[in-house]
C-alpha positions in Angstrom: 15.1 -4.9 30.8 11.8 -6.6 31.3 10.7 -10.1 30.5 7.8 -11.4 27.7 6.4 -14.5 27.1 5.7 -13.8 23.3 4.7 -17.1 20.6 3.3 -16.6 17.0 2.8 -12.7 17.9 0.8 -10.7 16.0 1.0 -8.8 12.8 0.1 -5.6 12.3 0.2 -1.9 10.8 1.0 0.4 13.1 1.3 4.2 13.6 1.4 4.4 17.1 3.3 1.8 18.6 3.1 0.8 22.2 6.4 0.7 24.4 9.0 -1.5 24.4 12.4 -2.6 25.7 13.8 -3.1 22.4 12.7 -2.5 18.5 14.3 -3.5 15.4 13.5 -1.8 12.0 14.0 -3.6 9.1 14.1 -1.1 5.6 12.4 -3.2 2.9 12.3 -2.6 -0.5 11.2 -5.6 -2.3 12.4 -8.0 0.1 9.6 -10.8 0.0 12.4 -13.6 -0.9 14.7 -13.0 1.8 12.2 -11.3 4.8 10.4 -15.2 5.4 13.7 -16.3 6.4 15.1 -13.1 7.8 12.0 -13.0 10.7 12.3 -16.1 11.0 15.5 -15.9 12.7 15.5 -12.3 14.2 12.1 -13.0 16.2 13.3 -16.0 17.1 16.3 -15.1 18.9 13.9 -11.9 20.3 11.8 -14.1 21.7 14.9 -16.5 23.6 16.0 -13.2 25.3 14.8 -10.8 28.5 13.4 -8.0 26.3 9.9 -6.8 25.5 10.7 -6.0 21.9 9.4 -5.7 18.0 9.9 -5.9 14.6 9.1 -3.0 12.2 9.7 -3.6 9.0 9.2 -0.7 6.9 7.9 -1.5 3.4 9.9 1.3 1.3 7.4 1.5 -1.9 8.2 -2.5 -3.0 6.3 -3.9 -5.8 6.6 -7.3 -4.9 5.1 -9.5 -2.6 6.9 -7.8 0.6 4.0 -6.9 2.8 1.8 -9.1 1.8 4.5 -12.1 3.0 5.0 -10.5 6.4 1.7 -10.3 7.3 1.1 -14.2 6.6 3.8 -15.0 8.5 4.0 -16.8 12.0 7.3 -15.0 14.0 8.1 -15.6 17.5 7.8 -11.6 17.9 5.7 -9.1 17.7 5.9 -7.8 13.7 4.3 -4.7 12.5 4.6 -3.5 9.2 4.9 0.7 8.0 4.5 2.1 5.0 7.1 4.6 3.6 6.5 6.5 0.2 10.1 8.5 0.3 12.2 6.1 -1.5 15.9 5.6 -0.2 17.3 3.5 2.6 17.4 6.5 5.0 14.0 7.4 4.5 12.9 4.3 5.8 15.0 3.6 8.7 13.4 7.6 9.6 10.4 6.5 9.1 10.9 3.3 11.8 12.5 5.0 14.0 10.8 8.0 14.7 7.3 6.3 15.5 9.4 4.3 17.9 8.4 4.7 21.8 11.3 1.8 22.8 13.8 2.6 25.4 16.5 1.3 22.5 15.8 1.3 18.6 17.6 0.0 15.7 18.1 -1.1 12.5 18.6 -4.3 10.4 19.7 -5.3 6.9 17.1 -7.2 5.5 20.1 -10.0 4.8 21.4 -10.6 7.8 24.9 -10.3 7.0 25.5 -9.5 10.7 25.2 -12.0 12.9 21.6 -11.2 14.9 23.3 -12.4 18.7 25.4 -9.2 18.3 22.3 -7.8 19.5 23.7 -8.7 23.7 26.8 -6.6 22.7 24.9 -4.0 21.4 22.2 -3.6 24.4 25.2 -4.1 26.8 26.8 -0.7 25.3 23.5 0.9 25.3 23.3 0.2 28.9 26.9 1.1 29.7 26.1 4.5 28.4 26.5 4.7 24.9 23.6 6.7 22.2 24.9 4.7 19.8 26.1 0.9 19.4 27.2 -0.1 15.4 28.4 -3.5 14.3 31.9 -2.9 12.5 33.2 -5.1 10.0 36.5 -3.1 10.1 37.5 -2.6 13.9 39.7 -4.2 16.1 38.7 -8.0 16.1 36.2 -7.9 13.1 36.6 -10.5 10.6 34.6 -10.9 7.1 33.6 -14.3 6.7 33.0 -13.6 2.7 34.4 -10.1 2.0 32.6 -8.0 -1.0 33.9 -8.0 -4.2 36.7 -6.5 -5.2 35.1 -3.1 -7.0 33.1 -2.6 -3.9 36.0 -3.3 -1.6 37.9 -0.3 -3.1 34.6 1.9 -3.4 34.2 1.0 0.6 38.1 2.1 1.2 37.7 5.3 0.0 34.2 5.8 1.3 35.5 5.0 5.2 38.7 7.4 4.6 36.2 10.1 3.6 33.7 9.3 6.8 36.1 9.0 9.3 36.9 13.2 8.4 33.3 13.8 9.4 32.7 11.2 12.4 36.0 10.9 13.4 37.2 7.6 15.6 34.9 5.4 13.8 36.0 2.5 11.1 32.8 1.7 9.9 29.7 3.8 9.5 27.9 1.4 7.0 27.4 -2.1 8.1 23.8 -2.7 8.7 23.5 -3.1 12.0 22.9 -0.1 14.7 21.0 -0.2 18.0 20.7 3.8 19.6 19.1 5.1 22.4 16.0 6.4 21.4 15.9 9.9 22.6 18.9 10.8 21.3 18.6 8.9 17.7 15.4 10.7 17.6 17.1 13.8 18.3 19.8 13.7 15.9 17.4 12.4 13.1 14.8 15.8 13.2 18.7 17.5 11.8 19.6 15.0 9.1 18.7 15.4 5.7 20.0 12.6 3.9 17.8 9.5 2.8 20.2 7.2 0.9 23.0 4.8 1.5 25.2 7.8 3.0 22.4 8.8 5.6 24.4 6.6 8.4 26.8 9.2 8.2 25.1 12.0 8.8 23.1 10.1 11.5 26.0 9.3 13.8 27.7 12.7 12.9 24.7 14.3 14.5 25.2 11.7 17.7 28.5 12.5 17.8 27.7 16.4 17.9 25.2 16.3 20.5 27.8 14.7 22.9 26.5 11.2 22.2 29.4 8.0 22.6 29.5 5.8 19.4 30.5 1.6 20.4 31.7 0.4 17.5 31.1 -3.8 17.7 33.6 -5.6 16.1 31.8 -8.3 14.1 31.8 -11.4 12.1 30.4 -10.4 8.7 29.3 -12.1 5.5 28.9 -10.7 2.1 25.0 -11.4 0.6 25.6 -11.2 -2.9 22.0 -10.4 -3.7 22.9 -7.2 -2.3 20.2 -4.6 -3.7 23.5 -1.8 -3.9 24.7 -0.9 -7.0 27.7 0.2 -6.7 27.6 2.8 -10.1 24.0 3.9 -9.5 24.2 3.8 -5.5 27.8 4.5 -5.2 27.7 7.5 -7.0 24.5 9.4 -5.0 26.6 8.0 -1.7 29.4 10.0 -2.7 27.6 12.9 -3.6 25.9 12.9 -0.5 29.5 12.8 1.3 30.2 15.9 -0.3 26.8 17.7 0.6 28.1 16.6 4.3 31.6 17.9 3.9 30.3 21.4 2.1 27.4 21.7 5.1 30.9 21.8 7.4 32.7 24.4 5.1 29.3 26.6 5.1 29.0 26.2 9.0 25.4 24.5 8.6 24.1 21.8 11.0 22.6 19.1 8.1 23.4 18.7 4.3 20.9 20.6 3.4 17.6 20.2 1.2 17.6 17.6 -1.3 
């Protein structure tokens, strides 16, 4: 992909984004504690690498600080900032994505629990081929540096047996870390439906249905404790969500349906 020369880039709102090698969304929902540090690093790295590329974070309805501190920041990168008023995760990660006019688009937790240099993997699949490239905390040579606690760790168990019956072949389809090719993420996200936690499911089920290849990239992954999941709350809509997915498939329908 093509070079930049990028140093305290600009930030800005954006609707219609030029094009790009490479953008990153980043779903925010009152995040202005942990985004300074969290750009910080991400445009950094961005800016060491051969990619024309961009930050969007996507301020998901916060009452805090959280746009205010991104636009006062000085990143290495380009950083735009979106507004979102359908609350959930998915809904914002939508909303980044499909105003994205990059050749590959993804997304980021806002807490870096992922490693940001699993980025070269993740391009390196794209360009092998794959539509979609997802750091896994659970395949084949992934390690978790501090694991989750134990309530979420079982919660997560049963969650991955249940996803693997619907995107079958892949150990993990919520770490917070996916990079897709963009026509076909934008593709498979006009027939999803879902806007919270279990969204990823339903994203790469659509991927997977269209033909798409899934890399799952095994990762190094630490546990952020100021996680803004609750597992009772959160847990429970993810679950419910799972079973919108798995009755969609008994009905014969394409998407879970109207929320």
């Amino acid at each position: 992909m093509g070079g930049t020369d990028v140093a305290t880039a600009p930030v800005h709102a954006a609707a219609r984004r030029d094009t790009v090698d490479l953008e990153l969304v980043v779903p925010a929902f009152n995040e202005a504690a942990r985004l300074p540090a969290t750009l910080a690093e991400v445009t950094a790295f961005l800016a060491g690498q051969q990619w024309r590329s961009r930050v969007v974070v996507v301020d998901n309805g916060s009452t805090d600080d959280t746009a205010t501190v991104v636009k006062a920041g000085k990143w290495d990168a380009e950083v735009v900032v979106v507004g979102c008023s359908r609350p959930g995760k998915g809904a914002a990660v939508g909303r980044g994505i499909a105003g994205s006019r990059a050749r590959f688009v993804g997304f980021i937790d806002a807490d870096l629990s992922t490693p940001v240099p699993t980025l070269i993997r993740a391009v390196d699949a794209l360009e092998a081929g794959a539509a979609a490239a997802i750091a896994s905390r659970h395949a084949p040579g992934a390690e978790l540096a501090c694991p989750q606690p134990v309530a979420r760790r079982l919660g997560g168990s049963v969650f991955r047996a249940l996803a693997r019956q619907l995107v079958p072949g892949v150990h993990d389809t919520q770490c917070g870390f996916k990079l897709f090719d963009r026509p076909a993420v934008q593709r498979a996200l006009r027939r999803c439906h879902l806007s919270g936690f279990a969204f990823d499911v339903e994203l790469l089920r659509q991927i997977r249905r269209a033909g798409g290849r899934i890399t799952e990239v095994p990762v190094v992954w630490t546990d952020d404790e100021r996680s803004t999941f609750r597992p009772l709350r959160d847990g429970r809509a993810a679950f419910a969500d799972l079973f919108r997915l798995y009755r969609a498939d008994l009905l014969g329908t394409a998407g879970a349906g109207a929320r």
